[in-house]
C-alpha positions as CSV (number, residue, x, y, z in Angstrom):
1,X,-0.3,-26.7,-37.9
2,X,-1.1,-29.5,-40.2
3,X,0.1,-31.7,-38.0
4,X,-1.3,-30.7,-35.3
5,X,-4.9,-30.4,-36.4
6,X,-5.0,-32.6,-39.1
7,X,-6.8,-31.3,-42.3
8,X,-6.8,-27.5,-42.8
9,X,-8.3,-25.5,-45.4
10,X,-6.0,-23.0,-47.9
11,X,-8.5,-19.6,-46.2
12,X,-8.6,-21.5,-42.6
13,X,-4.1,-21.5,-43.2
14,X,-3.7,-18.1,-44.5
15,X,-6.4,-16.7,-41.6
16,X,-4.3,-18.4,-38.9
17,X,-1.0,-17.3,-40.3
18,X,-2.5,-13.8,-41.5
19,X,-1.3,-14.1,-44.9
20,X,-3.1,-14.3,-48.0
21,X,-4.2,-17.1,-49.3
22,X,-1.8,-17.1,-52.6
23,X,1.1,-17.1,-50.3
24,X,-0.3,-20.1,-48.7
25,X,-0.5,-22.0,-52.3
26,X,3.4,-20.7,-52.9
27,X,4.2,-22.1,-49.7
28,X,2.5,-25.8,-49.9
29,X,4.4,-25.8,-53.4
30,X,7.6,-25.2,-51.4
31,X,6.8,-27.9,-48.9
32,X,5.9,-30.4,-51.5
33,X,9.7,-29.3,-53.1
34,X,11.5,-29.7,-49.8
35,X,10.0,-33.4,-49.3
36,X,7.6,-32.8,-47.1
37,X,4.7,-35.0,-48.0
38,X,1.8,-32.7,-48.3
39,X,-1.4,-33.0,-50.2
40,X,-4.6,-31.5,-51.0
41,X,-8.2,-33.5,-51.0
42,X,-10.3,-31.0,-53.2
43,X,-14.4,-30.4,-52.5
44,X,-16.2,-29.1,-49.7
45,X,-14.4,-30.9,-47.3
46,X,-11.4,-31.2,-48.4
47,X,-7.9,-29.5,-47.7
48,X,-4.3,-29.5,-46.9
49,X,-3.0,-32.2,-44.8
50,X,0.0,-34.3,-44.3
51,X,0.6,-38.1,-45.2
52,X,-0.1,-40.3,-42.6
53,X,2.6,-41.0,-40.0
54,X,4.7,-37.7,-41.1
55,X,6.2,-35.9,-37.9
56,X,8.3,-32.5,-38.4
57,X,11.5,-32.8,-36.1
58,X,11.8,-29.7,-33.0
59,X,15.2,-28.4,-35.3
60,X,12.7,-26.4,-37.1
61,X,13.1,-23.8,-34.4
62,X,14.9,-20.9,-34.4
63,X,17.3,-19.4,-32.1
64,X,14.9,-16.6,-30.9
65,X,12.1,-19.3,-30.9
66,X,13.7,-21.5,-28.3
67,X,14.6,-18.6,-26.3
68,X,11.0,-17.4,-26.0
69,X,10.2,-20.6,-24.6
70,X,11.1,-19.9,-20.9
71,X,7.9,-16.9,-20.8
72,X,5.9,-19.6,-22.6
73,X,3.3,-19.6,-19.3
74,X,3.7,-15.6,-19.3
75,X,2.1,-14.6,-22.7
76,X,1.2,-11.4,-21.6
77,X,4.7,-9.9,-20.9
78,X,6.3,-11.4,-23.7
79,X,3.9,-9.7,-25.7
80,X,5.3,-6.7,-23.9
81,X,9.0,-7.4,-24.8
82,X,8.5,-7.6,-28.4
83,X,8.2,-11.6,-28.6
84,X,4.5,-12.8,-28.7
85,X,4.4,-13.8,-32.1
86,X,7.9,-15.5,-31.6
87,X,6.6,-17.2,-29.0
88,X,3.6,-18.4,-30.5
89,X,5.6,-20.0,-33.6
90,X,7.2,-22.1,-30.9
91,X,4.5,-22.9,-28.9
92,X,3.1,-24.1,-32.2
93,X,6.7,-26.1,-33.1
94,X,7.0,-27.4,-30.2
95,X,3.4,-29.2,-29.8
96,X,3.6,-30.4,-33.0
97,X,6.6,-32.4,-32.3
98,X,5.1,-34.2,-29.1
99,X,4.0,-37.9,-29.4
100,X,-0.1,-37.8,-29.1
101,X,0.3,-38.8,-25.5
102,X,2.5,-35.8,-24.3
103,X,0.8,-33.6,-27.1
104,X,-3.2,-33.9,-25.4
105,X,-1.2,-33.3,-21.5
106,X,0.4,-30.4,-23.0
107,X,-3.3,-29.1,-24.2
108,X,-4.7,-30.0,-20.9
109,X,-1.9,-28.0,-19.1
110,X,-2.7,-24.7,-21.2
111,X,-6.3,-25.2,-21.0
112,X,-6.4,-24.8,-16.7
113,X,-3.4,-23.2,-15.5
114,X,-3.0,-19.7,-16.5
115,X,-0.5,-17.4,-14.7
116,X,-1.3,-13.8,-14.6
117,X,1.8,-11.2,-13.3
118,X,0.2,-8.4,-12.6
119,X,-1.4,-7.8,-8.9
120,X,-4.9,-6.6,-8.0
121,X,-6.0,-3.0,-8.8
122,X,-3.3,-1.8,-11.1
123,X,-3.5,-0.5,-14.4
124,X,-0.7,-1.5,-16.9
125,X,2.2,1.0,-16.2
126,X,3.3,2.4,-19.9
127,X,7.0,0.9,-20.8
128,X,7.5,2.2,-24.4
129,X,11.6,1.8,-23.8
130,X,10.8,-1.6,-22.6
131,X,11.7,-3.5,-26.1
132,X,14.6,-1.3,-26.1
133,X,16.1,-2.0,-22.9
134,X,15.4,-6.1,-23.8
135,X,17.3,-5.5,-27.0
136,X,20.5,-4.3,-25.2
137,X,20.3,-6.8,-22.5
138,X,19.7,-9.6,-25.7
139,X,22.7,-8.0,-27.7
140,X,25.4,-7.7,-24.7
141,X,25.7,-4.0,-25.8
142,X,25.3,-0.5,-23.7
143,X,23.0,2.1,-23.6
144,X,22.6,5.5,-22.5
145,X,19.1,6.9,-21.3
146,X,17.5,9.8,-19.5
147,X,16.0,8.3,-16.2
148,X,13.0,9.6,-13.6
149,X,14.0,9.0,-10.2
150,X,12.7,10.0,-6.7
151,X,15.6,12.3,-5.9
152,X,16.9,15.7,-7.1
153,X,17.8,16.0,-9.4
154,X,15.2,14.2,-10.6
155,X,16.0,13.5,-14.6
156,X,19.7,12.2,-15.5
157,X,21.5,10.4,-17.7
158,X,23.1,7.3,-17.0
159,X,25.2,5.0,-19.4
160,X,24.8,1.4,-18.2
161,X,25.3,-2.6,-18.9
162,X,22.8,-3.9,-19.2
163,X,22.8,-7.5,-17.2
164,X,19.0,-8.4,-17.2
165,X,15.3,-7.4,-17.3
166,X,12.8,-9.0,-14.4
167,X,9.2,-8.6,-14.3
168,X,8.1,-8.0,-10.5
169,X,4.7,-7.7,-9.7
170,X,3.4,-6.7,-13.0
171,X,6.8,-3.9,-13.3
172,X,9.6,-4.3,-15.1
173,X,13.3,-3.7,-13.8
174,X,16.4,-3.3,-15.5
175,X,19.0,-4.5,-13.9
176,X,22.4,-2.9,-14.8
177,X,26.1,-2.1,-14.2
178,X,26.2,1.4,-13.8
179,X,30.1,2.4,-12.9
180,X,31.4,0.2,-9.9
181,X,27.6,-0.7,-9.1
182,X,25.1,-2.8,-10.4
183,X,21.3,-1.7,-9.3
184,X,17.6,-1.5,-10.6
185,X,16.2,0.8,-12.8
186,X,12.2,1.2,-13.3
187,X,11.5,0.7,-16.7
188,X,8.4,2.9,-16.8
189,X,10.9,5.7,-15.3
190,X,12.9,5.5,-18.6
191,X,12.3,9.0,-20.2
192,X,14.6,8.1,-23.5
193,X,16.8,5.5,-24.4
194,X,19.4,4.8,-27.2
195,X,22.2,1.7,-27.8
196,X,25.4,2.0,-28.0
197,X,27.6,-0.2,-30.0
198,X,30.4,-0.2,-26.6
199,X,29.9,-4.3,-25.6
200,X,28.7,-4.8,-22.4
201,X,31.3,-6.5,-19.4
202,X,29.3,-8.8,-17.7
203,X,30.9,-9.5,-13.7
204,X,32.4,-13.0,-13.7
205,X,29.8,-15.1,-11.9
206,X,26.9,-12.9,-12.6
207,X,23.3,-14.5,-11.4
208,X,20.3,-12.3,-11.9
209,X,18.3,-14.1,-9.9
210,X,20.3,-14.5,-7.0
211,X,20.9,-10.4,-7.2
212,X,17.4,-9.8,-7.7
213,X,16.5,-11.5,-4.5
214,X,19.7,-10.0,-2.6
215,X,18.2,-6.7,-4.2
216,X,15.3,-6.9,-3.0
217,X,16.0,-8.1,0.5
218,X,18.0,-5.5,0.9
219,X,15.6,-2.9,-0.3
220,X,12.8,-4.0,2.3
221,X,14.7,-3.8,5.1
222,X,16.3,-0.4,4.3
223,X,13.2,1.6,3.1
224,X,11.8,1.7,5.7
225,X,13.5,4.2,8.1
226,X,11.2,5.1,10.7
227,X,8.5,3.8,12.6
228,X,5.2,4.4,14.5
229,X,3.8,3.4,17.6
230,X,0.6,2.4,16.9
231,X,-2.8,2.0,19.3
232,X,-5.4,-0.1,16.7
233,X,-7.9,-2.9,16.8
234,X,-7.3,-7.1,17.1
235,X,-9.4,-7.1,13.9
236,X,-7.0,-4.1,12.3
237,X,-4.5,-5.7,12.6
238,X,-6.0,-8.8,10.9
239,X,-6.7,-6.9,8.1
240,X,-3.5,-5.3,7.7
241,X,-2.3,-8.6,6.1
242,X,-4.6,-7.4,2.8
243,X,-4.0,-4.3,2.9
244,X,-0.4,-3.1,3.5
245,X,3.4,-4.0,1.9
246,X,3.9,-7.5,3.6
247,X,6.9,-6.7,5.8
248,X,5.0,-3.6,7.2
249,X,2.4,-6.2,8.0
250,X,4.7,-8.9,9.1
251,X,6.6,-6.4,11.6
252,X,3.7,-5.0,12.9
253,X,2.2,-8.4,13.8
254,X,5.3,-9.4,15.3
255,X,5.6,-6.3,17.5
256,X,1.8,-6.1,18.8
257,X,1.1,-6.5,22.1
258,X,-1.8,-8.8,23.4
259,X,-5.5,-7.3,23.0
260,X,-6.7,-5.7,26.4
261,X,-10.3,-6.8,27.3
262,X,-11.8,-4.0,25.0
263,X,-9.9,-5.7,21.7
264,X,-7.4,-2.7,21.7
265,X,-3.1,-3.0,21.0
266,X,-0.4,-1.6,20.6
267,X,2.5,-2.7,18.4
268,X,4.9,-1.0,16.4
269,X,4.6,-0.8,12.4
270,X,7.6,0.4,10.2
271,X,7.4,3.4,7.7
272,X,9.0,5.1,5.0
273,X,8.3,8.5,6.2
274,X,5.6,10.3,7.8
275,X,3.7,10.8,5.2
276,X,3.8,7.5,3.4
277,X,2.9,6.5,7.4
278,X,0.2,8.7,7.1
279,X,-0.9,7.3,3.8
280,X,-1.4,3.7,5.0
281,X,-2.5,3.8,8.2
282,X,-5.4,5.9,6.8
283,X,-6.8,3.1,5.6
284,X,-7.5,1.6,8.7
285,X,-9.8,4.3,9.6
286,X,-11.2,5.2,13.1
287,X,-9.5,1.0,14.4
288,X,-6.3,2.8,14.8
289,X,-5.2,5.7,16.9
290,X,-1.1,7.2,16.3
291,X,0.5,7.5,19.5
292,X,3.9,8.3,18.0
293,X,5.8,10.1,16.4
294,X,4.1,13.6,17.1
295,X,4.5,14.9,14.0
296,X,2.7,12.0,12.3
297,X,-0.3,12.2,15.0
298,X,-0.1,15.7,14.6
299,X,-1.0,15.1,10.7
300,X,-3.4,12.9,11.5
301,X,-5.8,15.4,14.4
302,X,-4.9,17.8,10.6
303,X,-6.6,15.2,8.8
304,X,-9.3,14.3,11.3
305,X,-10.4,17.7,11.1
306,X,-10.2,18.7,7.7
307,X,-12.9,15.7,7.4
308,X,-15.1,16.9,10.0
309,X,-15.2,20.0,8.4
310,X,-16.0,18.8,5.3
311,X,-18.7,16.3,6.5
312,X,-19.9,19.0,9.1
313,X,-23.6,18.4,7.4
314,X,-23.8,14.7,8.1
315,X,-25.2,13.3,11.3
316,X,-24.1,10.4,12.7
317,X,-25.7,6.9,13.5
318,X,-27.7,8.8,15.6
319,X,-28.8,11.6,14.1
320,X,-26.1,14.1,16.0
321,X,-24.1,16.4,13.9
322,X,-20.4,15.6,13.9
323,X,-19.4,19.4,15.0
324,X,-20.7,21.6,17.5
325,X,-23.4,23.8,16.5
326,X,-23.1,27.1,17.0
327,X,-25.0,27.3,20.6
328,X,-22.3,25.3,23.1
329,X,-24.3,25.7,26.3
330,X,-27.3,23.5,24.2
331,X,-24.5,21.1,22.8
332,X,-22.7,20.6,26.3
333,X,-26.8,20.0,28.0
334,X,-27.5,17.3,24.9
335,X,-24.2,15.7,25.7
336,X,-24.8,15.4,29.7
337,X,-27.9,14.3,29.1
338,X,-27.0,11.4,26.7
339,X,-23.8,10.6,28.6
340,X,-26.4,10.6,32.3
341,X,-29.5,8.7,30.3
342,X,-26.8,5.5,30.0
343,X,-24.3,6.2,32.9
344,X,-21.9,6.9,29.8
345,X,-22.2,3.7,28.2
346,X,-22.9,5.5,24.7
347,X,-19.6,7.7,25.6
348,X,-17.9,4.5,24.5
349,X,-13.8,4.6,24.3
350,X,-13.9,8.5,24.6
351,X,-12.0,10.0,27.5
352,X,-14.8,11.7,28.9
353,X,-15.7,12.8,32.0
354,X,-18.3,14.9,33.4
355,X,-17.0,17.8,35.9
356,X,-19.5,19.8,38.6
357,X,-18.5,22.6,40.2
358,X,-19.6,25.5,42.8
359,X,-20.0,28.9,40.6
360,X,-17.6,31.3,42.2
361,X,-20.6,34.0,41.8
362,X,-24.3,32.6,42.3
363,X,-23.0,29.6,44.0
364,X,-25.1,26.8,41.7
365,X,-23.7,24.1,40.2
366,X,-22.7,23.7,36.8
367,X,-21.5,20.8,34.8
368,X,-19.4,20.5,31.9
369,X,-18.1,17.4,30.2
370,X,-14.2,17.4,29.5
371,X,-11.6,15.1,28.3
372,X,-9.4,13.6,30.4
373,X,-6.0,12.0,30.8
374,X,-4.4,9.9,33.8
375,X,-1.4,11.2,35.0
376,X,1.8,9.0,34.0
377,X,3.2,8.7,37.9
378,X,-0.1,7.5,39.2
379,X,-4.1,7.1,38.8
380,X,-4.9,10.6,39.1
381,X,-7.5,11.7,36.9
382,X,-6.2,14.7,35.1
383,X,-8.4,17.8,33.2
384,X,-6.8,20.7,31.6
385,X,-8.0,23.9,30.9
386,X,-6.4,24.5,27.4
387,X,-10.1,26.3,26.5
388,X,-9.2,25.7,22.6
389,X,-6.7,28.2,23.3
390,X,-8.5,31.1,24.3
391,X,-6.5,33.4,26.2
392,X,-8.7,33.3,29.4
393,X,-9.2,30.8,31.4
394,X,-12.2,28.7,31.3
395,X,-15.4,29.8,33.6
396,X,-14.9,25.9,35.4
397,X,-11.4,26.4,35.9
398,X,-11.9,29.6,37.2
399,X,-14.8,27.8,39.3
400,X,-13.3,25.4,41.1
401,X,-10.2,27.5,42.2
402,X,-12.8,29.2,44.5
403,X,-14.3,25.9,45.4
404,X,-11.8,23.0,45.0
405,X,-14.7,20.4,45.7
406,X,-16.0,19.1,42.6
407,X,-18.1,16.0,41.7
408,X,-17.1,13.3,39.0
409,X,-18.7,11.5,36.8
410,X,-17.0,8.5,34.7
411,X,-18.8,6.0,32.9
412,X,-20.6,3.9,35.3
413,X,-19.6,5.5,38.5
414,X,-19.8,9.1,40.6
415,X,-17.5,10.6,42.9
416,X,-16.5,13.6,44.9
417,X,-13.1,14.7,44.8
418,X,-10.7,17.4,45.5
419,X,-9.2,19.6,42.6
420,X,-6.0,21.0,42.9
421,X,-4.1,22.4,40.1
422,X,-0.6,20.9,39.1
423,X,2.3,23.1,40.2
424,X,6.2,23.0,39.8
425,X,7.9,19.9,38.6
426,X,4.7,17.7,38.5
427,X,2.9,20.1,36.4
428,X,6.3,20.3,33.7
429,X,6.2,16.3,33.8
430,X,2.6,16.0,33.3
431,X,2.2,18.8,30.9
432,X,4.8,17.8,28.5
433,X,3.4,14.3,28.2
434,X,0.2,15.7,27.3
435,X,1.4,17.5,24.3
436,X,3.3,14.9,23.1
437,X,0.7,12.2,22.9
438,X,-1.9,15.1,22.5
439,X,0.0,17.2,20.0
440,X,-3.1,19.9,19.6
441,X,-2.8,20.7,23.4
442,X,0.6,22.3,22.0
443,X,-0.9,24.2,19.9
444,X,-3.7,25.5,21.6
445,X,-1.3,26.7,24.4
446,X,0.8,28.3,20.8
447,X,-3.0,30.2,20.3
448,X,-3.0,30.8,24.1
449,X,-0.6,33.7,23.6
450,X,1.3,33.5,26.8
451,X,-1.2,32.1,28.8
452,X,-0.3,29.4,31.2
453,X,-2.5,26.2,30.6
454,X,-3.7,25.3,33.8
455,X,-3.6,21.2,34.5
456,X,-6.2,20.0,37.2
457,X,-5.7,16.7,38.9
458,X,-9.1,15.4,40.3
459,X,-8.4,13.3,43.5
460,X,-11.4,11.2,45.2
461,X,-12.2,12.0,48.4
462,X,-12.7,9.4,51.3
């Protein structure tokens, strides 16, 4: 220190070193023994300082100083494994013996680069084995410990060899012989750990970080097992880069399909599962749409409406409630007469179609707007009479069996056409499409209790 900042006060020494200040007079006395030529300047300004043109040599460093040199730019973690006042000693050693030149570069390097592990948005994951598990790896000996994993059984005991310790993304890793095998273990996931005096066997040839990047190659192509067909926004997909594991985005960008004129794709993103699917893709919101697997739409219509339930009380932008109120003849006249004030415009991406028919009874019309699907052999506009599952047909349906001509409205056009419920073969096709990419037609047909939902196709006339 003296030589690196010139003259120091006994208090400034013993403050730096936390030490008293008696141990700091015992220790210049030592110095001055040893031959190293050290003197005091006594008043107010005086101090401790060494004879001009005396360097220490870098042999003044220990063993475990040296070592601690490679996490010299990583403070932080080696803090973590037990070695932040080791590695401050040599920090210290190390400056000191730089000529001026190198010494004031060295400064100027520590004073603007700083390197901080950790990523974005996560807490510091508790890793009281951690000093532990570098001790073994240090030592070349074994250790036995109780380990967390995602599995059942989930706690067991494992002795190991330990071969090294990486620091990924703010978590630490042991990596370790365990039997014939060498994998990773999460540190944090370490529920006890003790050594063992049995010396560890390292393989001939080991690298750590040639396994650790084998590892973890290996690792990102195999977790994820499934995938999802995805329908979702150019500007989704954008964002997915920021938000999701990088190969998940990488795949899914590399899979997506060109944007049709409304900004829509369709691309395929890898998954773990369907619900670590449904985790992620929530966060894209309303910009992406599931089209497979069913199971995982299926969770999502779950989801959708759990939220409209919960946020039944909230209008929208424009002042509508997000759930039918109680009265649907007044919902179904507020919705024609939006969807007929703008030829549909406001309807925006939502399958909707408006359906008149001839009552079978009093002859009037009556409207009622619908979802609709196209048929997958041709353009046929198709309509089905699920009724949320009721076990009667709807009054429409019933309607329009009487009187198969009907009137259509899309957005931005009108049309007469003939309807003509699907039968045999065609109906089987069509209907089993429908439930897959629709999975809660399936289950009103479930609530239906027997009844067979009728599928309309609406085919213009002329």
């Amino acid at each position: 220190m003296l030589q690196t900042r010139g003259r120091m006060t006994a208090q400034a020494i013993a403050d730096e070193l936390e030490v008293s200040v008696r141990t700091v007079y015992r220790d210049v006395e030592s110095l001055g023994a040893a031959g190293v030529p050290i003197y005091a300047d006594r008043g107010p300004t005086g101090g401790y300082q060494l004879l001009d043109g005396y360097r220490t040599r870098l042999t003044g460093m220990t063993s475990d100083e040296a070592g601690s040199l490679y996490l010299a730019a990583m403070p932080g973690p080696a803090a973590e494994l037990g070695l932040g006042s080791v590695l401050a000693a040599a920090q210290l050693k190390l400056r000191a013996s730089l000529p001026g030149e190198l010494a004031e570069r060295a400064d100027r390097v520590r004073e603007r680069f700083y390197l901080d592990a950790p990523g974005w948005f996560r807490a510091d994951e508790p890793t009281p084995y951690l000093s532990a598990v570098a001790d073994a790896v240090w030592s070349g000996r074994q250790m036995e410990i109780r380990y967390r994993r995602w599995k059942a059984p989930r706690e067991v005991t494992r002795t190991l060899d330990p071969l090294g310790v990486v620091l990924k993304a703010g978590r630490w890793y042991l990596v370790a012989g365990s039997g014939t095998r060498t994998t990773t273990y999460r540190v944090t996931n370490i529920l006890s750990a003790s050594l063992l005096s049995t010396p560890v066997v390292r393989p001939d040839g080991f690298d750590l970080a040639a396994f650790w990047r084998e590892w973890t190659s290996r690792y990102e192509q195999s977790v994820y097992r499934l995938s999802a067909t995805v329908r979702m926004t150019a500007a989704a997909l954008e964002r997915m880069a920021f938000v999701f594991p990088p190969e998940m985005s990488r795949q899914a960008r590399a899979a997506a399909s060109p944007p049709d004129s409304s900004g829509w794709l369709v691309t395929t993103v890898p998954i773990e599962s369907v619900r670590h699917g449904h985790i992620e893709l929530l966060k894209l919101g309303d910009a992406a749409e599931v089209l497979a697997p069913p199971e995982l739409r299926a969770l999502f219509a779950r989801t959708a409406r759990g939220l409209a339930a919960l946020y039944s009380d909230l209008p929208d932008e424009r002042g509508y409630f997000m759930t039918m109120p109680d009265d649907q003849l007044a919902y179904n006249r507020q919705l024609i007469a939006e969807f007929r004030a703008d030829g549909g415009a406001s309807m925006g991406n939502r399958p909707l179609l408006l359906l008149t028919t001839r009552g079978r009874r009093s002859g009037a019309e009556r409207t009622s707007p619908m979802m609709y699907v196209r048929a997958a052999s041709d353009d046929r506009l198709l309509v089905i009479a699920s009724n949320a599952g009721a076990a009667q047909h709807p009054a429409w349906y019933l309607n329009l069996t009487a009187t198969p001509e009907v009137t259509v409205e899309l957005p931005g056009s009108r049309f007469s056409a003939a309807a003509a419920p699907l039968t045999g073969a065609d109906y089987d096709r069509e209907w089993s499409i429908i439930k897959e990419k629709f999975p809660f037609f399936a289950e009103h047909e479930q609530k239906a209790a027997g009844r067979r939902i009728p599928v309309v196709a609406l085919t213009p006339e002329g």
